[in-house]
N, C-alpha and C positions, 0 to 999 in steps of 0.2 A: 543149615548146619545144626548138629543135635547139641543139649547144652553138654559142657567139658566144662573143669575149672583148671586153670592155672595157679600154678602157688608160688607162693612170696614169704622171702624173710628178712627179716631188717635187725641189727642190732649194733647198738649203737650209743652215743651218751645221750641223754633222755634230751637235755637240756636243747642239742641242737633240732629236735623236732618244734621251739621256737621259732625257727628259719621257715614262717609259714609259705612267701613267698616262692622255695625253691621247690616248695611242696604243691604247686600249682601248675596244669599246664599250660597257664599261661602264662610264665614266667619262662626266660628263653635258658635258666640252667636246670628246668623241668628234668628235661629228657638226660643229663648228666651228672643230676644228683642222686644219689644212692638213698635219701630221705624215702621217709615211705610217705606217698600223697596223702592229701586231707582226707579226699573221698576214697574211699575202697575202689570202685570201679575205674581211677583211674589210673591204676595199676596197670590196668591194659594199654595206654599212653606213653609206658616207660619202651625202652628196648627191650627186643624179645631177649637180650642176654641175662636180662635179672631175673628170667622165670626159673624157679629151681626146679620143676617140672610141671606136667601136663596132665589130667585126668579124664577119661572118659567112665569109666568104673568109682563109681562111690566108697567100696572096700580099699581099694590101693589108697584112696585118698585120705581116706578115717585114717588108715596104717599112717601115712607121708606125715600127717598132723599132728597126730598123739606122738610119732616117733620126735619129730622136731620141738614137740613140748618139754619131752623125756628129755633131751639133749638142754635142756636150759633150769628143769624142776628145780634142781638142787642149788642154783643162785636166787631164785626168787626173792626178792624182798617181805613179799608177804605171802608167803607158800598156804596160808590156811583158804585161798579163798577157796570155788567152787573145784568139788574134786574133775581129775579128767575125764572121768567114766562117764559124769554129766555133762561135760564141755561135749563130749566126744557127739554125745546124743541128740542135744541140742543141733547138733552141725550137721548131723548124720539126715536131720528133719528139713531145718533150712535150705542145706545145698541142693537138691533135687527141686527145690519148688522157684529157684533163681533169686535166693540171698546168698550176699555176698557172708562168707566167713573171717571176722581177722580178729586176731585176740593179741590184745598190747601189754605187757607185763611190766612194772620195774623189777628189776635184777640190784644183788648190790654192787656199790661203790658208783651210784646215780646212770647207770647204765638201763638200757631199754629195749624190750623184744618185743618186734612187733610179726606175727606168723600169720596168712592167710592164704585160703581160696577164694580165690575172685571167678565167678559164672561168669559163663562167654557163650553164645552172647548174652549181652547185660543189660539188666532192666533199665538202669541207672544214667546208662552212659553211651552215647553214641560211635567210642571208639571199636575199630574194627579188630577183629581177633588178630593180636600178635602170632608172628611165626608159630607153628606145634614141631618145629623142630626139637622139641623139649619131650615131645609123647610117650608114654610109658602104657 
């Protein structure tokens, strides 16, 4: 199978990504917590319902990524860090070569976004590719 990413987005109060356990899959509310896992690649471990889609194409995915940053920029807590344009490039380098992508932000009123492409298959992790019922 050739590598694709799947994408993810989590947002949420920061505070309950303390619930490191649910964050695990070896914890049995793994698979029913909306939490985004500790390791990136275990993203692929959740149901294939929380993939917000599927990429075979690098472009769709740059677009999927910067557009979900755009849709949260203007809560940011500290909007001065790294601009997108570099985010974008950095990721644009990565994902092809089989690093995962996830960029976790605080937003205000202690809230937290957490946006990724997880590579599949994956260096990381021996789960097997969720559904691509998600494919674009």
């Amino acid at each position: 199978m050739s590598m694709h990413w799947h994408a993810y987005q989590w947002i949420g109060a920061g505070a309950d990504r303390g619930n490191e356990s649910e964050r695990r899959p070896s914890s049995p509310d793994f698979s029913t917590s909306m939490l985004p896992p500790m390791r990136t690649g275990d993203w692929l471990a959740k149901p294939a319902a929380q993939i917000r889609a599927t990429f075979d194409n690098i472009d769709a995915a740059m677009s999927w990524l910067g557009s979900e940053y755009g849709q949260v920029r203007n809560t940011l807590l500290r909007p001065e860090g790294l601009p997108l344009e570099d985010r974008l490039a950095i990721a644009r380098d990565l994902l092809p070569r089989g690093v995962d992508v996830q960029w976790g932000e605080w937003l205000h009123g202690g809230r937290f976004v957490t946006i990724g492409l997880i590579c599949c298959p994956n260096r990381h992790v021996t789960h097997p590719c969720p559904s691509r019922l998600h494919a674009r």
